[in-house]
C-alpha positions as CSV (number, residue, x, y, z in Angstrom):
1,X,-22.2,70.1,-48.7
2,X,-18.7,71.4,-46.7
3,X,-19.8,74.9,-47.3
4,X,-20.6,77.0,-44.6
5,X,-22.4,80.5,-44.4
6,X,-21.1,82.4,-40.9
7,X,-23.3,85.2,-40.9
8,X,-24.3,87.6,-38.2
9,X,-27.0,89.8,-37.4
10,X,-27.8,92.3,-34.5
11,X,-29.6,91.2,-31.4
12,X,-33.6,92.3,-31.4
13,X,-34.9,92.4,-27.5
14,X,-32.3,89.6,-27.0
15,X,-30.3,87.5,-29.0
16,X,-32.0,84.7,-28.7
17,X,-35.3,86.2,-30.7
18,X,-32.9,87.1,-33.5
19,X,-31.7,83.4,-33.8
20,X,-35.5,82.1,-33.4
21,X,-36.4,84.8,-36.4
22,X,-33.7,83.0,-38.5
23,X,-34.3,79.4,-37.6
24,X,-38.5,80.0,-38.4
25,X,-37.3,81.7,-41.7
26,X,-35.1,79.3,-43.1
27,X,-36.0,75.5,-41.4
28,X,-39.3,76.0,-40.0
29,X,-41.0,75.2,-43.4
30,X,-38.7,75.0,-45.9
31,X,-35.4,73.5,-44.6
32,X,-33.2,75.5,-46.6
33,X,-30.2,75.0,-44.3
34,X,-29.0,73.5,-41.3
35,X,-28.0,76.1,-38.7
36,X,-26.0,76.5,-35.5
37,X,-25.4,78.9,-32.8
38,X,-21.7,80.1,-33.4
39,X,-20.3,81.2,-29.8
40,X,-17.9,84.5,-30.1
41,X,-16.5,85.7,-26.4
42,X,-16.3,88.8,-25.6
43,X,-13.5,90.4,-27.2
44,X,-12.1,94.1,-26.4
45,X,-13.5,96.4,-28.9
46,X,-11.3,98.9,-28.8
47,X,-11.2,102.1,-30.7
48,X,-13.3,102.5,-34.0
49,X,-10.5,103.7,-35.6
50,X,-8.4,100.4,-34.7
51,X,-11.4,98.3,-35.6
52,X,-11.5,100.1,-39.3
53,X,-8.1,99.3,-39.7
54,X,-8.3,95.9,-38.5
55,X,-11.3,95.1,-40.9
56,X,-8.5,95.0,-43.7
57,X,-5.9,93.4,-42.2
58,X,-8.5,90.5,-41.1
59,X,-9.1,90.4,-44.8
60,X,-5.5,89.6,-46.0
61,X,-4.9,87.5,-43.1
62,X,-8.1,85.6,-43.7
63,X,-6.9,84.7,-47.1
64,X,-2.9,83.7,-46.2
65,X,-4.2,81.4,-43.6
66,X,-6.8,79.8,-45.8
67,X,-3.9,79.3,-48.4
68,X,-2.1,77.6,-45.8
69,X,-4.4,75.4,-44.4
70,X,-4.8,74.3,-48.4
71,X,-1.4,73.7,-49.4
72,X,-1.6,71.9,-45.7
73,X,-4.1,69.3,-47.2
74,X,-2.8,69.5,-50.9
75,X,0.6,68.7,-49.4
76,X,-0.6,65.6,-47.3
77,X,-2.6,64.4,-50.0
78,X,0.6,64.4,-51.9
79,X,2.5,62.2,-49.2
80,X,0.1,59.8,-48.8
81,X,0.1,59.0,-52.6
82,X,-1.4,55.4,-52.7
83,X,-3.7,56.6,-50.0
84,X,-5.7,59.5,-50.7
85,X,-8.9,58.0,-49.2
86,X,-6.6,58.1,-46.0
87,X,-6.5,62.3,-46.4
88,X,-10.0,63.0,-44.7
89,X,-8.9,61.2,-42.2
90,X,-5.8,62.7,-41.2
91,X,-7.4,66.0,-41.9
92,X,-8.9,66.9,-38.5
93,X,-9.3,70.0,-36.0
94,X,-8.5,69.0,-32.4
95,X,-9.2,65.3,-33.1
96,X,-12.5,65.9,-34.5
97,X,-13.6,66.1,-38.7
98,X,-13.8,69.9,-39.8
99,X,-17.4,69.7,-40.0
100,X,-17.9,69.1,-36.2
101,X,-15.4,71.8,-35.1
102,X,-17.1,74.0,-37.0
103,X,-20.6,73.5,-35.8
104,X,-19.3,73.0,-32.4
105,X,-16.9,75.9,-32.5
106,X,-15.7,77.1,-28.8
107,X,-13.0,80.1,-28.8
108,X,-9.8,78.8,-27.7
109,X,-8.6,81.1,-24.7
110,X,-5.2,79.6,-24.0
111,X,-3.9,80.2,-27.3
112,X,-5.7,83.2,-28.1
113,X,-6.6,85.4,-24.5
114,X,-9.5,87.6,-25.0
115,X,-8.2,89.6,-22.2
116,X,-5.6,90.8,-25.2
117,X,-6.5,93.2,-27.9
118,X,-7.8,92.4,-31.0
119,X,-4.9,93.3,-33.0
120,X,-2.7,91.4,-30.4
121,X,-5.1,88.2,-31.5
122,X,-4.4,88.6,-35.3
123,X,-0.8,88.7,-34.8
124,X,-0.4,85.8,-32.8
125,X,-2.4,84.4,-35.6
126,X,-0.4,85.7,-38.0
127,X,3.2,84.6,-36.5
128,X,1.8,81.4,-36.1
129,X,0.9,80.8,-39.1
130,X,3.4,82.2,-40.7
131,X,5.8,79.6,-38.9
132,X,3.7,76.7,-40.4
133,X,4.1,78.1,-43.7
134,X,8.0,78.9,-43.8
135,X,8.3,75.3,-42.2
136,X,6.0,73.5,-44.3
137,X,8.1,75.2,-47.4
138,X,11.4,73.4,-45.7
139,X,9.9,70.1,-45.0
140,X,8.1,69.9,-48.4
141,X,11.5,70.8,-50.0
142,X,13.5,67.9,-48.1
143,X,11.0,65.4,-48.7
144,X,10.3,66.4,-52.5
145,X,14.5,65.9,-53.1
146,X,14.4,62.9,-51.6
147,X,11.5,61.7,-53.3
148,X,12.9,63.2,-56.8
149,X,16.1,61.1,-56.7
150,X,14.3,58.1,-55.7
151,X,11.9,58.4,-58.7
152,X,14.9,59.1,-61.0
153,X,16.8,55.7,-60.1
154,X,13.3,54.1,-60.3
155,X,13.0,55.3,-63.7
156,X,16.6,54.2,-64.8
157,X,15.6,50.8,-63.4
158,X,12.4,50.6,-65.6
159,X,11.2,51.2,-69.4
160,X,12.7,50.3,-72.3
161,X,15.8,48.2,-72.9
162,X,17.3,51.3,-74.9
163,X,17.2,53.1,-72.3
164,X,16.9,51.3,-68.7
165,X,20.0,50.6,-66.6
166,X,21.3,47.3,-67.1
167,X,23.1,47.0,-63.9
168,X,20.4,44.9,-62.6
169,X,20.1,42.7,-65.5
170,X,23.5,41.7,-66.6
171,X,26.3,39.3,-64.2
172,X,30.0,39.1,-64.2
173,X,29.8,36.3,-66.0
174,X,28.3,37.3,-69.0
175,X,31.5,39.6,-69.8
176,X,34.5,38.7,-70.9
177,X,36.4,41.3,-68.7
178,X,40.6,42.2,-68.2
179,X,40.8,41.3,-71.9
180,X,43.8,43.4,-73.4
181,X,41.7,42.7,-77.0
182,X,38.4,41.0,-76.5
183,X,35.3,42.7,-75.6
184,X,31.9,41.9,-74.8
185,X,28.5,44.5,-75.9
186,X,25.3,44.5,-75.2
187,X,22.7,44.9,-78.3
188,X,19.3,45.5,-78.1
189,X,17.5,43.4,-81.1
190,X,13.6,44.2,-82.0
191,X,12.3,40.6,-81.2
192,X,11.1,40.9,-85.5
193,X,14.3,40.6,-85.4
194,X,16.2,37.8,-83.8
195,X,16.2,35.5,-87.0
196,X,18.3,38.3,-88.5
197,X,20.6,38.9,-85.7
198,X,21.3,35.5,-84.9
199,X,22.1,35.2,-89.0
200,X,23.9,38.0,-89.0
201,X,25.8,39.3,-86.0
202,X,28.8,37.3,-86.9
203,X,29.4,38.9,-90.2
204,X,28.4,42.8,-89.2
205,X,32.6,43.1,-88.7
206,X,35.3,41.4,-89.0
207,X,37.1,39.4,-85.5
208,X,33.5,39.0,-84.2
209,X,33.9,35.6,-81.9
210,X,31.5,33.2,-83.7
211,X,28.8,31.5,-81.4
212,X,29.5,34.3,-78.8
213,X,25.8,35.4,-78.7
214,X,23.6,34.8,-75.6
215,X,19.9,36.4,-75.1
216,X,20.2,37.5,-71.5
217,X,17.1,39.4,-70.6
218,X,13.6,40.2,-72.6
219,X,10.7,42.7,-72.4
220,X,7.7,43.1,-74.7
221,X,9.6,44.4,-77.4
222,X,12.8,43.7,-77.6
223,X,15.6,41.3,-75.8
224,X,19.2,42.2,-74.9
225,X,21.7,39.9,-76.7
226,X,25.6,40.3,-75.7
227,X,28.3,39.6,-78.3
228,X,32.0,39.3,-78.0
229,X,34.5,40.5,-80.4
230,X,37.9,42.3,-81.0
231,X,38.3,46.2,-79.5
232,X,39.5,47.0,-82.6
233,X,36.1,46.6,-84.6
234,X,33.9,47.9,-82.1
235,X,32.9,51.2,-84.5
236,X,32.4,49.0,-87.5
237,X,30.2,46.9,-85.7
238,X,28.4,50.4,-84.0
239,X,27.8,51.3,-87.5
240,X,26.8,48.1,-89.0
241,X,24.5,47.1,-86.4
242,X,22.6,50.1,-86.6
243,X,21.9,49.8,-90.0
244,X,20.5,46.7,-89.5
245,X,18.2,48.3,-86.5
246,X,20.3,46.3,-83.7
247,X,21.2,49.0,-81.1
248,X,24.2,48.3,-79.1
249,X,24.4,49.9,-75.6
250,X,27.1,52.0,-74.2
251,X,27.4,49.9,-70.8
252,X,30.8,48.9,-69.2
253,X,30.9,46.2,-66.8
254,X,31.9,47.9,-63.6
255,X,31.0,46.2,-60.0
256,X,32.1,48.6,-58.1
257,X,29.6,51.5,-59.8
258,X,26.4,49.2,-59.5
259,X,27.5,48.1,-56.3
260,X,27.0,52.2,-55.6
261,X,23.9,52.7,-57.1
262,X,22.0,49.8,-55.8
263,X,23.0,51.3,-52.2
264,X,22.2,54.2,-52.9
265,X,18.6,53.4,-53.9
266,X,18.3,51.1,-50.7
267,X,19.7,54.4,-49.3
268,X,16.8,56.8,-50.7
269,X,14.5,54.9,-50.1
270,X,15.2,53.4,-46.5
271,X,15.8,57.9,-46.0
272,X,12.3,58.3,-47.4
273,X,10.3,55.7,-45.2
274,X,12.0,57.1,-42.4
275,X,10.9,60.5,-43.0
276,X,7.3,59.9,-44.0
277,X,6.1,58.8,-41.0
278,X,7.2,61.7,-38.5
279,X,6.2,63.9,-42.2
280,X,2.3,63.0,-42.1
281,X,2.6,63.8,-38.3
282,X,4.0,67.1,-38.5
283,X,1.5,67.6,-41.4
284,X,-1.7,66.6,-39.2
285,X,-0.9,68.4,-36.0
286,X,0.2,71.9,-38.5
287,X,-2.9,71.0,-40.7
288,X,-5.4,70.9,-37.4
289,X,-3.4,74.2,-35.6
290,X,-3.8,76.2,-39.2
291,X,-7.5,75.3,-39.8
292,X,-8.2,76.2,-35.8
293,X,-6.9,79.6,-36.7
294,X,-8.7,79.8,-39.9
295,X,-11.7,79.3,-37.8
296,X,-10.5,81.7,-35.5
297,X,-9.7,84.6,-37.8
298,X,-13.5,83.9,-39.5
299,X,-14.9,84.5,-35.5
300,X,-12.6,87.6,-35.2
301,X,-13.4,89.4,-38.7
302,X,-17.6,88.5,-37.8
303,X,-17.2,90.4,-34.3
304,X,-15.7,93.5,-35.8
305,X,-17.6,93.8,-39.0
306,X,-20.9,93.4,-36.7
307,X,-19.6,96.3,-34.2
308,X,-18.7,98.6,-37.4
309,X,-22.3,97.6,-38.9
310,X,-24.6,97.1,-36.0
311,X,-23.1,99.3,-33.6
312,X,-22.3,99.7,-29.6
313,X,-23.0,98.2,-27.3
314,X,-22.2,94.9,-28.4
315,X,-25.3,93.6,-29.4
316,X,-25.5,90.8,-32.2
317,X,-25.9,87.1,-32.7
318,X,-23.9,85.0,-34.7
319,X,-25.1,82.2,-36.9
320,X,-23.8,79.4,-38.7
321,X,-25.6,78.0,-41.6
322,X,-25.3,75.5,-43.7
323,X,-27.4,75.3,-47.1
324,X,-28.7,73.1,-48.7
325,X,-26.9,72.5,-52.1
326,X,-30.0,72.5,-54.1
327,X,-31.7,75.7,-52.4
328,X,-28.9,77.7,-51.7
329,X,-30.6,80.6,-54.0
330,X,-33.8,80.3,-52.2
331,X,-32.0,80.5,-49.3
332,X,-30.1,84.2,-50.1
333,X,-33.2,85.2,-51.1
334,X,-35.1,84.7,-47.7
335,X,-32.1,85.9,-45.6
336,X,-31.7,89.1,-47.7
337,X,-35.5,89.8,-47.1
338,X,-35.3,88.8,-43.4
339,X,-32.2,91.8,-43.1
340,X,-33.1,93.8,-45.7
341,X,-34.1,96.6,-43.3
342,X,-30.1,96.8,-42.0
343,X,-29.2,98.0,-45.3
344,X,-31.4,99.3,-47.6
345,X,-28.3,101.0,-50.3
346,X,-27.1,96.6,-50.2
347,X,-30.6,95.1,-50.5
348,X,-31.0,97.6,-53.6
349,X,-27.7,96.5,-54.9
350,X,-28.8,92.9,-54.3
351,X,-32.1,93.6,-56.3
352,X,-30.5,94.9,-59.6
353,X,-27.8,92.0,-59.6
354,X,-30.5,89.5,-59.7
355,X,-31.8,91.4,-62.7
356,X,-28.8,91.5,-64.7
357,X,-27.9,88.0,-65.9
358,X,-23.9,87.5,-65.6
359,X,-22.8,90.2,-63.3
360,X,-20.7,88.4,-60.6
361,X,-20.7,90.1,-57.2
362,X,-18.9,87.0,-56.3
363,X,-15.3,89.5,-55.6
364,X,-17.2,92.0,-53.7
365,X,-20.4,90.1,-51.9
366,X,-22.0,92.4,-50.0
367,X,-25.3,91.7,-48.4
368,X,-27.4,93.7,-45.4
369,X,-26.2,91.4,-42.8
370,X,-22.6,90.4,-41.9
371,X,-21.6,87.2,-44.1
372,X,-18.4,84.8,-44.7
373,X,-18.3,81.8,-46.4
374,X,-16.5,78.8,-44.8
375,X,-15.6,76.2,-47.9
376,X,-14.1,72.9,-45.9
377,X,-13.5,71.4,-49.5
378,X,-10.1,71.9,-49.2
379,X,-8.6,69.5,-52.1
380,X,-8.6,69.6,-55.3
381,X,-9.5,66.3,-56.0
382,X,-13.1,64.5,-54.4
383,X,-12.0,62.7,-51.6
């Protein structure tokens, strides 16, 4: 399970008997979850206006950064195509997996002083990650271009003989080229039908140069046959040669254009393994700093909802839990009955949503105790 309950709830005697009351409740007997302590400094309060305020913005910035630290993960899971078992890897907070910064989270003071106000935090949050995003958007762009073109000359050098290029198949010498009448085409013939083409060709106009046929390349279905004959009966031999289902190709012999093309595909593609290595770095050191913030932002929205619920003085203990998948229900259930005397208008709330099959208070989730979930399943696909 990468999901994560961060909830909070207000110190008894001490903190430390409201984290014992917990831990008995949900491990002691039934292991419903696996908990830790989740260390929050302490932060200015400020005024309760200011904190009611900043209860919203929290919200909104809680959801921007998560989108970030997604299309983070989604984006690197995209570089690293034909390694997507690689992503976890790459996919760390400070060097470590999300899992153990998490559990082991300690409030970064360097980037984020406590000796500044809260609302001074959230926007150095918010610039920062609003940088990540606006550079992500540029770097993703570059990339995806480059990637794009590369893919399109990739797919003019593959598939069918009908429509592939042929610049890698054909040589000067099967041409008959700086002829004033003679020219040579290219036809693509069904291999059903080579008896009939070789039978054939030299009667489908007149001036066709007997014997001129060569088969110069094959694929599963059909084989690319060159033919020589007069410029004068080219659109006789168009017409007659699709009648008889042999397809000729518009191509023109010209070394100069596939000299061009080839370097430019050695170009794109020399441009894109130059860029995907200093790419999947940018990628995990903005992927670690937006998840750290994430994490952040979580530990900031906790401490004012739990001063706005529980009170002043500070006074309240936050907990990290995570459930088990199969008991997670059980789980709610002993929490909300441990809290329930926090707030009994949410416990009642609680009671009649349990009663009524398919009402979802997944949008507003509201329980007696301050809770967030933490989903580290970033990815849309099961690493």
């Amino acid at each position: 399970m990468t999901e994560f309950w961060l909830i909070s709830a207000p110190g008894e005697k001490t903190c430390q008997q409201t984290w014992d009351k917990m831990m008995v409740a949900t491990t002691r007997t039934n292991n419903l979850s696996t908990n830790h302590k989740f260390n929050i400094p302490d932060l200015k309060v400020g005024t309760l206006d200011v904190l009611v305020g900043l209860s919203d913005e929290l919200a909104k910035l809680d959801s921007f950064v998560e989108s970030v630290v997604k299309k983070v993960a989604q984006y690197m899971a995209d570089v690293l195509e034909d390694s997507r078992d690689k992503v976890q890897e790459n996919l760390l907070a400070n060097g470590v997996d999300l899992v153990t910064y998490i559990t082991r989270f300690q409030w970064d003071m360097a980037k984020y002083p406590i000796k500044q106000s809260l609302k001074n935090i959230s926007e150095i949050v918010s610039k920062q990650v609003t940088q990540i995003d606006n550079d992500l958007k540029a770097r993703a762009s570059a990339y995806n271009n480059l990637k794009g073109n590369l893919q399109n000359l990739e797919r003019k050098n593959a598939g069918s003989l009908l429509t592939r290029s042929l610049a890698d198949i054909v040589k000067k010498e099967d041409f008959v080229l700086d002829s004033e009448y003679l020219i040579t085409l290219l036809v693509v013939v069904p291999k059903t039908g080579y008896a009939d083409w070789q039978k054939t060709y030299e009667t489908l106009a007149e001036m066709v140069v007997p014997r001129s046929t060569n088969l110069l390349f094959e694929d599963n279905d059909s084989g690319l046959f060159s033919v020589t004959l007069f410029r004068k009966a080219i659109d006789d031999f168009r017409h007659k040669a699709r009648e008889n289902k042999f397809t000729v190709r518009d191509f023109q012999y010209n070394e100069e254009e596939m000299k061009a093309d080839k370097e430019e595909m050695t170009r794109l593609s020399t441009d894109k393994k130059k860029q995907f290595g200093p790419l999947v770095r940018w990628l995990k050191v903005n992927f670690s700093e937006a998840f750290i913030a994430w994490i952040h932002i979580k530990a900031l929205r906790v401490f004012v909802e739990s001063v706005l619920r529980y009170g002043l003085p500070v006074n309240f203990q936050a907990m990290l839990l995570q459930p088990n998948k199969k008991t997670m229900k059980k789980l709610r259930e002993v929490l909300n009955d441990l809290y329930k005397h926090l707030d009994s208008s949410a416990a009642a709330i609680i009671d009649s949503a349990m009663d009524i099959p398919g009402l979802n208070l997944s949008q507003q989730e509201y329980y007696p105790y301050v809770y967030y979930k933490i989903d580290c399943n970033l990815l849309d696909f099961k690493v």
